[in-house]
C-alpha positions as CSV (number, residue, x, y, z in Angstrom):
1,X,0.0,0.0,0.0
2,X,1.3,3.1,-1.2
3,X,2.2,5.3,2.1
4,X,2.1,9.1,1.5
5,X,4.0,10.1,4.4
6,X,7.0,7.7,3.3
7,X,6.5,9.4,-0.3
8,X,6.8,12.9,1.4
9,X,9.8,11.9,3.3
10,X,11.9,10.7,-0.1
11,X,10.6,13.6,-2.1
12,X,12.3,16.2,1.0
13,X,15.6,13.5,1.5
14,X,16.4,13.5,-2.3
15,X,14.0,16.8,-3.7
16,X,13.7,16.3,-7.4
17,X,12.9,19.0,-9.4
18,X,13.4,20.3,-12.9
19,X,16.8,19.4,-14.2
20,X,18.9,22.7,-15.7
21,X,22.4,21.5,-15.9
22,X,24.5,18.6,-16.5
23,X,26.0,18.7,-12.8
24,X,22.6,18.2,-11.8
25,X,21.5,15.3,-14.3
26,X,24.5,13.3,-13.1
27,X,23.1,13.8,-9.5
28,X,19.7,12.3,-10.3
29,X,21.2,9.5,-12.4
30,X,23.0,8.5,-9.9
31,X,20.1,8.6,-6.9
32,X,18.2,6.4,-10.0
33,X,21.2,3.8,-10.0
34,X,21.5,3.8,-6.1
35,X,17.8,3.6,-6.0
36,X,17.7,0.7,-8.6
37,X,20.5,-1.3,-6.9
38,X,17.9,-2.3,-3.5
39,X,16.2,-5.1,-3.5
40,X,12.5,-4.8,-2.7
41,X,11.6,-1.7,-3.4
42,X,8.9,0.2,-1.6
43,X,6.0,1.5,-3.6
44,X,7.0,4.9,-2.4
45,X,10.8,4.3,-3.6
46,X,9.3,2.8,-7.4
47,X,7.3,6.2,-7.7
48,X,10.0,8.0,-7.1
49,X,12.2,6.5,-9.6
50,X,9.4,7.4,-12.1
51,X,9.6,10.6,-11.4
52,X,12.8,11.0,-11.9
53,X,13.7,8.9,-15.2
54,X,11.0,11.5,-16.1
55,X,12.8,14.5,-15.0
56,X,16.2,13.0,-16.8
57,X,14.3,12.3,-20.0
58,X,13.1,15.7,-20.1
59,X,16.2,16.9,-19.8
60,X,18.2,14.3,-22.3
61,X,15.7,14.9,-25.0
62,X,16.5,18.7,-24.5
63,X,20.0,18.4,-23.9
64,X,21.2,15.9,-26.1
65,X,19.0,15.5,-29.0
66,X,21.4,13.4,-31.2
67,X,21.3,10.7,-28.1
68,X,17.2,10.4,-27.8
69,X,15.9,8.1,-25.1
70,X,14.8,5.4,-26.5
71,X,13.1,2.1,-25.0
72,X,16.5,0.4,-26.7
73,X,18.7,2.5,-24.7
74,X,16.1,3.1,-21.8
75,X,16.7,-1.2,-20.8
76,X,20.4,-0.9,-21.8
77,X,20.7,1.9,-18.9
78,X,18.4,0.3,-16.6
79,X,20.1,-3.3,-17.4
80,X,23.9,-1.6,-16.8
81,X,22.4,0.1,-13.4
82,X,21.2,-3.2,-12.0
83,X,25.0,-5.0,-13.6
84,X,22.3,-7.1,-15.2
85,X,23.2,-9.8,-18.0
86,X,21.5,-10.4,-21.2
87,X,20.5,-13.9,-19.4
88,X,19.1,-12.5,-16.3
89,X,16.3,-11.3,-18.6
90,X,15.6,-14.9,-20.2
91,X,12.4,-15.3,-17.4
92,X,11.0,-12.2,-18.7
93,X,11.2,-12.7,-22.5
94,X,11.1,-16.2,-22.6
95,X,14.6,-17.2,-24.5
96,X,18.3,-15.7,-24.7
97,X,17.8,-15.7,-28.4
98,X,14.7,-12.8,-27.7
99,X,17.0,-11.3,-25.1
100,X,19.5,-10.9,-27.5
101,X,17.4,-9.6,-30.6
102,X,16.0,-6.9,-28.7
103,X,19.6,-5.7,-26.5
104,X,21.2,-5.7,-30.4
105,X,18.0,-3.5,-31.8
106,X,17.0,-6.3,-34.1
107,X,13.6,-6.8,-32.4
108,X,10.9,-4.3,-30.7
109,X,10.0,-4.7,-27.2
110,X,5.9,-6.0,-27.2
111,X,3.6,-4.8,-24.9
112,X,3.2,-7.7,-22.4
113,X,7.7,-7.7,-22.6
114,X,7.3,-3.7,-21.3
115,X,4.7,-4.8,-19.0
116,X,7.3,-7.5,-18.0
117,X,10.2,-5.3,-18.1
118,X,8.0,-2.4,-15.7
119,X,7.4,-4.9,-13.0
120,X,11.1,-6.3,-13.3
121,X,13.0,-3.0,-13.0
122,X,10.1,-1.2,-10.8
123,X,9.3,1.5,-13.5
124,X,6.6,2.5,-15.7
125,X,6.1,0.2,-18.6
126,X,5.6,2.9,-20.8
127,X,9.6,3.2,-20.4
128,X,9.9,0.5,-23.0
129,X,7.7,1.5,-25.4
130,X,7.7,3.8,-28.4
131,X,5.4,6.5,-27.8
């Protein structure tokens, strides 16, 4: 059960807000990596990490324009957060061979894989889809 209190506490320890520098993107990566290296996360914690992927894809898209977010490079980040292998995702997508196809660009991530993906790595499936 989602605990607003808890979510109020994490919003004043780590205070996102709108990202206007480089300096201040690294920052929020890294809270996102520190964040996404716990096991169990707390509702509270998994909201927060939405928000802020958010506030760093606002900014990257922006920022760096030649780089765009995509879901590609959105599991690539989230995979080399979590020192994840190309095997620790065979539960989700079934085979290596899928696994494989889709960290090498060759294949599209389906729905039910982003939905997959969402619960996996605590984050809006949406992440993992083209918009």
């Amino acid at each position: 059960m989602f605990d607003a209190d808890r979510y109020s506490s994490l919003l004043s320890q780590y205070q996102p807000r709108i990202i206007k520098n480089k300096d201040e993107n690294e920052i929020f990566l890294e809270i996102v990596e520190s964040l996404l290296s716990r096991n169990n996360l707390t509702p509270e914690e998994d909201t927060l990490i939405e928000l802020l992927v958010k506030l760093i894809e606002d900014f990257e898209e922006t920022h760096y324009q030649i780089n765009a977010s995509t879901p590609h490079s959105r599991l690539l980040h989230l995979m080399d957060a979590r020192n994840l292998e190309p095997a620790d995702l065979v539960e989700i997508m079934d085979t290596i061979e899928i696994v494989n196809q889709i960290i090498n660009n060759q294949l599209e991530i389906t729905k039910k894989q982003a939905e997959d993906l969402g619960k996996f790595f605590h984050v809006n499936p949406s992440l993992f889809l083209f918009n």
